[in-house]
Backbone as JSON, one array per atom type, in Angstrom:
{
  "sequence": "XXXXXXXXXXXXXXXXXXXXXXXXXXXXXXXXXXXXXXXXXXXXXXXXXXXXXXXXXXXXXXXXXXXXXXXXXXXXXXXXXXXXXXXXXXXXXXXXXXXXXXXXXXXXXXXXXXXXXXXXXXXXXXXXXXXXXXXXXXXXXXXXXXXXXXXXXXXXXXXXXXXXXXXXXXXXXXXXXXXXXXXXXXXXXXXX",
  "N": [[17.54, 7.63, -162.15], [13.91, 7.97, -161.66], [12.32, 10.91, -161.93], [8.99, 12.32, -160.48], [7.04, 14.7, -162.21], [6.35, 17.52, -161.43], [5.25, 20.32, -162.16], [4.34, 24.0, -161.9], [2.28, 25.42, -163.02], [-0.17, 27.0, -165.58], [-3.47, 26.2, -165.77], [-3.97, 25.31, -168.89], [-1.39, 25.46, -169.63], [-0.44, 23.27, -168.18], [-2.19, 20.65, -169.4], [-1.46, 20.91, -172.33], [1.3, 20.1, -171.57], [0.74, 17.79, -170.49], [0.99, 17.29, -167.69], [0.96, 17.57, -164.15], [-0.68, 20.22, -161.91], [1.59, 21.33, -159.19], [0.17, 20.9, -155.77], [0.29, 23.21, -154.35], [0.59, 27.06, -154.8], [3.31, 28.88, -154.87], [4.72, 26.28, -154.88], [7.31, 23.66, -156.29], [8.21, 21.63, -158.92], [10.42, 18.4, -158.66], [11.56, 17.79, -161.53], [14.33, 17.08, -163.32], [15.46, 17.48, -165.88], [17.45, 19.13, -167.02], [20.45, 21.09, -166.56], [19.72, 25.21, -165.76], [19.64, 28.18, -166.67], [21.46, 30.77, -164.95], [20.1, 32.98, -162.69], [20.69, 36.74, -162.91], [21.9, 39.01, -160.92], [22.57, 41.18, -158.04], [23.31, 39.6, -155.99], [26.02, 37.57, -155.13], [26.58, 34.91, -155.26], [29.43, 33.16, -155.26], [30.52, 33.62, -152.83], [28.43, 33.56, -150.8], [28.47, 30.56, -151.57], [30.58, 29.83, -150.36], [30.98, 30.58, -147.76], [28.83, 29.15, -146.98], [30.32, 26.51, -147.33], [32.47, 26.56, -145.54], [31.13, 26.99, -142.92], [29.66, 24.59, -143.08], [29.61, 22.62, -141.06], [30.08, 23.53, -138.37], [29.51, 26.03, -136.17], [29.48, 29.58, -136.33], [30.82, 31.93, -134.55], [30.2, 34.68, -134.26], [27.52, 34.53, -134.67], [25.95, 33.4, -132.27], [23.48, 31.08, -131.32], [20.08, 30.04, -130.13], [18.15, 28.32, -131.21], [17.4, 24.86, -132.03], [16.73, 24.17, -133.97], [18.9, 24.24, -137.03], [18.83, 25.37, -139.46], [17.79, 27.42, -141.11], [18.5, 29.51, -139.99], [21.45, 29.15, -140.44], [21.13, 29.18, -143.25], [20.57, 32.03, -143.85], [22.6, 33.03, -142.71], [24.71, 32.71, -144.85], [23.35, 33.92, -147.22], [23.74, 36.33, -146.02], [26.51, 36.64, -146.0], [26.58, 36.53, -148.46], [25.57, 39.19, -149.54], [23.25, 39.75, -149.45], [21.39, 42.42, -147.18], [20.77, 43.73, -144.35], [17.62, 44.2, -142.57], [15.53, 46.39, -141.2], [13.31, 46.1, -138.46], [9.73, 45.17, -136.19], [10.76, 42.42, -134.99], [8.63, 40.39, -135.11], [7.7, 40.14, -137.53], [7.19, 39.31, -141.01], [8.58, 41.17, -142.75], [10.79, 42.16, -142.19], [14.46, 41.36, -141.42], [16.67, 40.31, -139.58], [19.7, 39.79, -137.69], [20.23, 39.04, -134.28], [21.22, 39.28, -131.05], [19.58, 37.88, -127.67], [17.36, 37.74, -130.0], [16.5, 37.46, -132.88], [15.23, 38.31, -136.12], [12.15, 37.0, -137.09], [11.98, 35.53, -139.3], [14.63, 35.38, -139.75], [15.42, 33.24, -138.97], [13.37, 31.76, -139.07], [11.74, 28.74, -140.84], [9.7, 29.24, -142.67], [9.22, 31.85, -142.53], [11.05, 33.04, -143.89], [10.81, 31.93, -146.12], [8.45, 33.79, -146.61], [9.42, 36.22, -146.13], [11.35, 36.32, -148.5], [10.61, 36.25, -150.92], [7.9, 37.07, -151.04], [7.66, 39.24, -149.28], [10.21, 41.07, -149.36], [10.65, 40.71, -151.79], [13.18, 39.57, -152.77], [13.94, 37.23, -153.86], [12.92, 34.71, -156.04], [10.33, 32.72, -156.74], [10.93, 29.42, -158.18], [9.88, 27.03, -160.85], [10.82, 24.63, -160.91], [12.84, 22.39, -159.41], [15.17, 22.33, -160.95], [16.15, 24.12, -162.04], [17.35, 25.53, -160.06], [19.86, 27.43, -159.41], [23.52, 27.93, -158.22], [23.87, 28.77, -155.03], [21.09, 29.78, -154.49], [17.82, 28.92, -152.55], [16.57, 26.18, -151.51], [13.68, 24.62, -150.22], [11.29, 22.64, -147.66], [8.25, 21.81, -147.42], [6.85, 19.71, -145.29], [3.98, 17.01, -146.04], [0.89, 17.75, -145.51], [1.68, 19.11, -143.19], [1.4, 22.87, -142.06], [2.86, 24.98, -142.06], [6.89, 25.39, -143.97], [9.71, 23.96, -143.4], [12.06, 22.99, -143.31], [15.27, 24.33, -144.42], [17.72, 24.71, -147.09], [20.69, 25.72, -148.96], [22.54, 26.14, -152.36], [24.85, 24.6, -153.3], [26.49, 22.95, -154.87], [26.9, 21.6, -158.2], [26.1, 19.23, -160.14], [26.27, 17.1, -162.8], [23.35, 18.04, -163.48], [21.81, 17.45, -161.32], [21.51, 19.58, -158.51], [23.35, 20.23, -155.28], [23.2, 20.18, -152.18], [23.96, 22.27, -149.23], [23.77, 22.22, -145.6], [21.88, 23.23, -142.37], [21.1, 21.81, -138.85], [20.69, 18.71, -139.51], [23.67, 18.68, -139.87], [25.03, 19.14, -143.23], [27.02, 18.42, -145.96], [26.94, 18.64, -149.35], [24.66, 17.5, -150.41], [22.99, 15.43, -152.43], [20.58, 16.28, -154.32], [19.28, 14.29, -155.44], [19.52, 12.59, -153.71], [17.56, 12.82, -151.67], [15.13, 13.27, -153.03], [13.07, 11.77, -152.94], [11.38, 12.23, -150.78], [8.55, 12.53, -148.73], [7.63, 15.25, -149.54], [6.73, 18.47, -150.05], [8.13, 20.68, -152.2], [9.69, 24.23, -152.12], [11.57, 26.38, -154.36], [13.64, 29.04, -154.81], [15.16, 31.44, -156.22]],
  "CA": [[16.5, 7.86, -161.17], [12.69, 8.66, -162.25], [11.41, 11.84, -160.7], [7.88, 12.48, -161.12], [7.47, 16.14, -162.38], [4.66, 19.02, -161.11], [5.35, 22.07, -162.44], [3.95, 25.04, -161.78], [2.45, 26.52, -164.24], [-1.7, 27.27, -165.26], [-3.75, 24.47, -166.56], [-3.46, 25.39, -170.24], [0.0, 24.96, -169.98], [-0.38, 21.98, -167.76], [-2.78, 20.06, -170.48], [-0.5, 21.23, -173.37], [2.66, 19.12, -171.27], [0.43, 16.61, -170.17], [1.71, 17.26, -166.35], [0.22, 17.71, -163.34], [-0.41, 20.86, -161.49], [1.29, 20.94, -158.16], [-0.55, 21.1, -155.18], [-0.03, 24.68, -154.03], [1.39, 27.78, -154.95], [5.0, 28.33, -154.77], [5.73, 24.41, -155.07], [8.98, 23.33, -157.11], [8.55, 20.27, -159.41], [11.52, 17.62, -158.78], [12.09, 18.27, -162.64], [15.98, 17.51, -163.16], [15.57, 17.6, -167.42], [18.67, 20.02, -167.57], [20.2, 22.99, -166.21], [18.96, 26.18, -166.01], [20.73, 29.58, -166.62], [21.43, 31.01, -163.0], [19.52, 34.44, -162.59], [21.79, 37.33, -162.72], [21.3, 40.13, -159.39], [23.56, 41.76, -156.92], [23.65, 38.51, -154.8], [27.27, 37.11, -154.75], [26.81, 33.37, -155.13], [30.29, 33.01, -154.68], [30.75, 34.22, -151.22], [27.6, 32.93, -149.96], [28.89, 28.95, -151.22], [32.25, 29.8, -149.58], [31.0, 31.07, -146.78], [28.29, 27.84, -146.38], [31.24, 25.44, -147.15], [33.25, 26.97, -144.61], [30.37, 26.64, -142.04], [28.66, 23.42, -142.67], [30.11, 21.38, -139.55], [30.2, 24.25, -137.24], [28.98, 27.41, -135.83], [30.19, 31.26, -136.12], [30.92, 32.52, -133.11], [29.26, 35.83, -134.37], [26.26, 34.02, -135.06], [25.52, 32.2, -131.43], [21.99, 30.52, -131.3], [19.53, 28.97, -129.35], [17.48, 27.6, -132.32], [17.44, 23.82, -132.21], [17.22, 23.27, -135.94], [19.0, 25.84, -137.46], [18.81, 25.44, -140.9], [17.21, 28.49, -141.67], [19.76, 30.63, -139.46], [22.67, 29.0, -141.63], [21.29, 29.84, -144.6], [20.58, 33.41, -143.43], [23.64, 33.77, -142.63], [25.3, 32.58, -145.88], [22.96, 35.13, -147.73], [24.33, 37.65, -145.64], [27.61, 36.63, -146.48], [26.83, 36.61, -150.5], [25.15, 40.32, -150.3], [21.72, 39.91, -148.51], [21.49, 43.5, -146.71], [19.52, 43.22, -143.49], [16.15, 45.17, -142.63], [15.42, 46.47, -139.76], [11.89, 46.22, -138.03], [9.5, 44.27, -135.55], [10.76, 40.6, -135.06], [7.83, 39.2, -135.65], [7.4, 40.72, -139.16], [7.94, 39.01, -141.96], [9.16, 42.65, -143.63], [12.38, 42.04, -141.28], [15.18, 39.91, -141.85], [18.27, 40.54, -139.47], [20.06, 38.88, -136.62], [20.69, 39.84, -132.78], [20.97, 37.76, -129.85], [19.61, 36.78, -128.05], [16.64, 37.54, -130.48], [16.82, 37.77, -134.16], [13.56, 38.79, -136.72], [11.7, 35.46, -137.55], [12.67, 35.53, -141.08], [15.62, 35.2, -139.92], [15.4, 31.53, -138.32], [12.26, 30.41, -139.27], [11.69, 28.3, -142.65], [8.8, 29.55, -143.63], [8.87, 33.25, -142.4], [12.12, 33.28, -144.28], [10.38, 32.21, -147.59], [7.52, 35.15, -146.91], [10.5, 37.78, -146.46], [12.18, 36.51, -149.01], [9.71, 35.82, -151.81], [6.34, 37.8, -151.07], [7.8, 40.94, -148.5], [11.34, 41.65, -149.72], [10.72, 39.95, -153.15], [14.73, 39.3, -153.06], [14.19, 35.77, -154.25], [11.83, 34.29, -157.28], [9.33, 30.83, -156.89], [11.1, 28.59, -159.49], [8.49, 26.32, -161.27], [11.78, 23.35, -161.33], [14.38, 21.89, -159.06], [16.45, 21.94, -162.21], [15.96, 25.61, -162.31], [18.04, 26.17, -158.85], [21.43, 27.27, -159.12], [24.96, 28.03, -157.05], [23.79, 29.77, -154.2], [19.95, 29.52, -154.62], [18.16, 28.12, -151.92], [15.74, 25.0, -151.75], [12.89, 24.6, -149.05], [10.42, 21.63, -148.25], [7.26, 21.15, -146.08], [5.98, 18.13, -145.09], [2.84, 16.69, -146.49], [0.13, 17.48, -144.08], [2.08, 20.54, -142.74], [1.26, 24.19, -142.52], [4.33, 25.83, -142.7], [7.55, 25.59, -144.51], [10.25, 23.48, -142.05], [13.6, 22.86, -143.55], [15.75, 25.4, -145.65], [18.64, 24.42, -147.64], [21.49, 26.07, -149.8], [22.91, 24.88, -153.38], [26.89, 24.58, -153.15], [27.22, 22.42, -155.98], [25.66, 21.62, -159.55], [26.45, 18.04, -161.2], [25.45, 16.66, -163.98], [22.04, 18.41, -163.62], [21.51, 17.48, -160.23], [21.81, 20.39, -157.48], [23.92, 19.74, -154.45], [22.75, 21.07, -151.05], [24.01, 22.0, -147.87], [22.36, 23.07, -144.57], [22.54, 22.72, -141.14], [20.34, 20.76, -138.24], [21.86, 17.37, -139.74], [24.53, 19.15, -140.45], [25.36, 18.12, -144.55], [27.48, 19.09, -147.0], [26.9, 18.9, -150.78], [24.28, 16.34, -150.71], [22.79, 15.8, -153.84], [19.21, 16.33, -154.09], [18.77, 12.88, -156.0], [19.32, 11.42, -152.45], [16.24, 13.22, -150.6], [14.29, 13.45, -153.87], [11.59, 10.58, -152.72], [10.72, 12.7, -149.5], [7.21, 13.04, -148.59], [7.3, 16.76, -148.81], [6.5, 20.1, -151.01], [9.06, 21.51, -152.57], [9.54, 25.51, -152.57], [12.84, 26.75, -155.02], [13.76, 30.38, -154.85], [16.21, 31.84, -156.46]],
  "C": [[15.31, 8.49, -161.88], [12.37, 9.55, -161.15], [10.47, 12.28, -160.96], [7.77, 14.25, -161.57], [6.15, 16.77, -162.37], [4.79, 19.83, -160.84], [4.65, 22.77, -161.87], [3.5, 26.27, -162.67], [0.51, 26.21, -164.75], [-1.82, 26.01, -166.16], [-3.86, 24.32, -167.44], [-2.44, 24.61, -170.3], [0.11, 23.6, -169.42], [-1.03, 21.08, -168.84], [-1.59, 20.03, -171.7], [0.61, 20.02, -173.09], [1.72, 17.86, -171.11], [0.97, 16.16, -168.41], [0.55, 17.75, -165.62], [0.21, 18.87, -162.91], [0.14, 20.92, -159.5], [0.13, 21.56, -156.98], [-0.58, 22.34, -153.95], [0.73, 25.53, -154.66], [2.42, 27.64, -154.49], [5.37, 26.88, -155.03], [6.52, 24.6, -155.77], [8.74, 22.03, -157.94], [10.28, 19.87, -159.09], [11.83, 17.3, -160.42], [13.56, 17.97, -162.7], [16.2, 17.29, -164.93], [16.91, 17.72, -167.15], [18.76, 21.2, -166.41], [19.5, 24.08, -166.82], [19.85, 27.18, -166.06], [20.89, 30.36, -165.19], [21.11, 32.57, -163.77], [20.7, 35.26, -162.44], [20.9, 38.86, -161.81], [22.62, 40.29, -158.83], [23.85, 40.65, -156.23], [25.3, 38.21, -155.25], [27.36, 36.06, -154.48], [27.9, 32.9, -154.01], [30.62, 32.81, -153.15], [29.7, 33.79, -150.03], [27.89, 30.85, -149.8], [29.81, 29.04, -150.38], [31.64, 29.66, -147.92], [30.03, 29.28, -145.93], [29.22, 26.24, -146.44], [32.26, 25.39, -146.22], [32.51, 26.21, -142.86], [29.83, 25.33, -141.58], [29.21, 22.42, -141.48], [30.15, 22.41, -138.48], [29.49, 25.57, -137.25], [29.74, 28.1, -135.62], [30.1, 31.29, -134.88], [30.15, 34.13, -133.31], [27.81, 35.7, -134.85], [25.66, 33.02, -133.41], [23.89, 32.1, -131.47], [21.42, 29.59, -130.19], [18.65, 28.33, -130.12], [18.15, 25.94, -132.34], [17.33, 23.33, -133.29], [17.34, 24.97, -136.19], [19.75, 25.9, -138.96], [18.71, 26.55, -141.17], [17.88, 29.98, -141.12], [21.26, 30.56, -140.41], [22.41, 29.75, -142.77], [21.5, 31.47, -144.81], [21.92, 33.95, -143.41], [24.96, 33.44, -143.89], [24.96, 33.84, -147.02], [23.39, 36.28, -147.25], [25.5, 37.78, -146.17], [27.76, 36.9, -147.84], [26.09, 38.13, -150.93], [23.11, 40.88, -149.98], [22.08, 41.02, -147.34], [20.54, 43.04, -145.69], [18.6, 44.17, -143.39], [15.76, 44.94, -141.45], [13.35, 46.33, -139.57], [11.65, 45.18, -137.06], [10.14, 42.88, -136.11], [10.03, 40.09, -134.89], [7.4, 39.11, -137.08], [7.78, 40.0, -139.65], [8.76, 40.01, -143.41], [10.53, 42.56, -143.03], [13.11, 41.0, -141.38], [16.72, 41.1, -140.92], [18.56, 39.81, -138.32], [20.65, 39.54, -135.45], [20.89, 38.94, -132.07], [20.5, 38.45, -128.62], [17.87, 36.44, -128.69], [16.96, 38.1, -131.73], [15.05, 37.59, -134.92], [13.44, 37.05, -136.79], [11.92, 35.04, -138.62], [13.81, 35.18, -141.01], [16.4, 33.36, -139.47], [14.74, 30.78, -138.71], [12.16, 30.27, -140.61], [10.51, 28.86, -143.37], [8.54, 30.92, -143.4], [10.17, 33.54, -143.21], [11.82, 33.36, -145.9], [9.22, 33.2, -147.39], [8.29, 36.13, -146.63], [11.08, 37.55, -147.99], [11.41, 36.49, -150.29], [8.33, 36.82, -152.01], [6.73, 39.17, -150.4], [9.07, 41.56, -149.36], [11.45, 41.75, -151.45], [12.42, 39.75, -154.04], [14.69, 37.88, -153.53], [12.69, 35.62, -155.09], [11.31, 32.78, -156.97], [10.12, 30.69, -157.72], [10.18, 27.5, -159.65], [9.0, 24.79, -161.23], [12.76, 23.23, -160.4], [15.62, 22.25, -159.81], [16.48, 23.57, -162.41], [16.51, 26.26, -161.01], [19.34, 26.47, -159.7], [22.7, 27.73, -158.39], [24.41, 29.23, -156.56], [22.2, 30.29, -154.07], [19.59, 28.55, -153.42], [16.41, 27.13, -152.29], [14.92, 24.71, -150.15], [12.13, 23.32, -149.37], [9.9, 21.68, -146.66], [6.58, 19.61, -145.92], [4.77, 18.24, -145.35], [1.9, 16.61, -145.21], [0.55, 18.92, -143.14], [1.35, 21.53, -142.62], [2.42, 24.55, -142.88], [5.64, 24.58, -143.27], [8.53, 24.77, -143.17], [11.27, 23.2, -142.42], [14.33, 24.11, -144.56], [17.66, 24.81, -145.95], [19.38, 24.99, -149.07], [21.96, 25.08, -151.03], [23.97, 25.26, -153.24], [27.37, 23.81, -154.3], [26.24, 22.34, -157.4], [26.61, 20.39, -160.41], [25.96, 16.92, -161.79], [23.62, 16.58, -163.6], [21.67, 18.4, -162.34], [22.09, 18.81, -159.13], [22.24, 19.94, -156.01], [22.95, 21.03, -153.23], [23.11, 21.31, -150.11], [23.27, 23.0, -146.68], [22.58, 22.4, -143.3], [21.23, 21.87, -140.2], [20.65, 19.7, -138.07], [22.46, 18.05, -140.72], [25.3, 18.47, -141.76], [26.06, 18.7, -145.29], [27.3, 18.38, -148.56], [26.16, 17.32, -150.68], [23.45, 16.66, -152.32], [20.81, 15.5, -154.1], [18.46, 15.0, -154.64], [18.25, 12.43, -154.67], [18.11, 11.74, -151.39], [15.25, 13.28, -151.43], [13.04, 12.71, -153.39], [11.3, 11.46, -151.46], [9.29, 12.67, -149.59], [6.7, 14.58, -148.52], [6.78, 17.64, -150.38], [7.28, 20.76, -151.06], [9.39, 23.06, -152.74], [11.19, 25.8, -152.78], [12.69, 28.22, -155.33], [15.51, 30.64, -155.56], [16.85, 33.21, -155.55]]
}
């Protein structure tokens, strides 16, 4: 599979590769060169794949929702499971990340208030500049072209031969492999 590749990175360095820059901050080139070394932090991979391989076809009962795509509640609640502490405050904040019913912070549901807790307020998660630079238990976001915000959120559960597996809920999936959504029309954002 060819995947076109648009790093993230200033236009020195872009010239130097001969690559493009993508077309906003945070983006993710679809990059799949090679693995990458998985970041080392308090998170608990482990326990967060378990916990999203456990889940992906169904719902917690200590998690009930009224969220109609609830991608971004799954994942939430996998990070909780791998060591993500919650934070209290207004639910509309993006400084807040925890879950109630039958209202939970916005960070905690929504895809793109989830990457400004998690990335810019909490700074518990890192932009990666590469797809190929996710790994077990890292998660993977994408907006549609044309968008404002941020609209799907998806976990990595697997890692083979270079490619990152994903699962996530809404159309509820397990360990797809990012080859197979790679052509999307969207903007990639990879956090570790």
């Amino acid at each position: 599979v060819d995947i076109p590749m648009v790093p993230l990175m200033n236009e020195s360095q872009a010239k130097a590769s001969r690559t493009l820059l993508p077309s906003e901050p945070g983006a993710a080139s679809i990059d799949l060169s090679g693995p990458a070394s998985p970041s080392v932090n308090k998170f608990n991979p482990t326990a967060s794949i378990t916990y999203a391989k456990k889940w992906w076809n169904g719902r917690n009962s200590a998690y009930p929702t009224n969220y109609p795509n609830d991608c971004t509640n799954f994942v939430s609640q996998a990070m909780k499971e791998g060591g993500w502490t919650t934070v209290s405050g207004w639910y509309k904040s993006d400084k807040a990340w925890w879950y109630g019913w039958p209202t939970s912070a916005y960070p905690w549901g929504g895809a793109e208030n989830f990457y400004r807790f998690a990335v810019k307020e909490s700074k518990r998660a890192t932009p990666l500049y590469y797809v190929k630079d996710l790994w077990l238990g890292d998660v993977l976001q994408y907006k549609k072209k044309g968008a404002t915000n941020i609209s799907h959120t998806m976990i990595v559960t697997n890692w083979v031969n270079n490619v990152p597996y994903l699962t996530y809920h809404t159309n509820d999936t397990l360990n797809k492999p990012f080859t197979a959504i790679s052509s999307l029309n969207v903007t990639w954002f990879a956090s570790d």
